[in-house]
Residue, then its C-alpha position, 0 to 999 in steps of 0.5 A: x877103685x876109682x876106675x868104678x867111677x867111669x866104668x858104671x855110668x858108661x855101663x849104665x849108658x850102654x845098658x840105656x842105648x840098648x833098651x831104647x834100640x830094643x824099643x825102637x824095633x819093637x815100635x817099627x815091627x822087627x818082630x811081627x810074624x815070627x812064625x810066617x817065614x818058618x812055615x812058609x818055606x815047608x809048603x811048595x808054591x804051586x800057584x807058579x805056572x809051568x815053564x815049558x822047559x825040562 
């Protein structure tokens, strides 16, 4: 039972590094335009002009 002494404050150190990696890529954008990549790729790009080439 001693070993609870180390393990749940290196737990609650872990947990705390986690939630402020999280924070800090929901600050930076990480997950902005969730659906934009998804979409993107069903529609063709026909602006791309031909090559010439068959």
């Amino acid at each position: 039972m001693d070993v609870l002494i180390y393990i749940i404050p290196i737990a609650l150190i872990l947990g705390l590094i986690g939630l402020v990696a999280f924070l800090w890529s929901l600050k930076s954008g990480q997950f902005d335009d969730m659906d934009g990549a998804a979409n993107r790729i069903l529609f063709d790009d026909d602006d791309a002009p031909p090559t010439g080439k068959d």
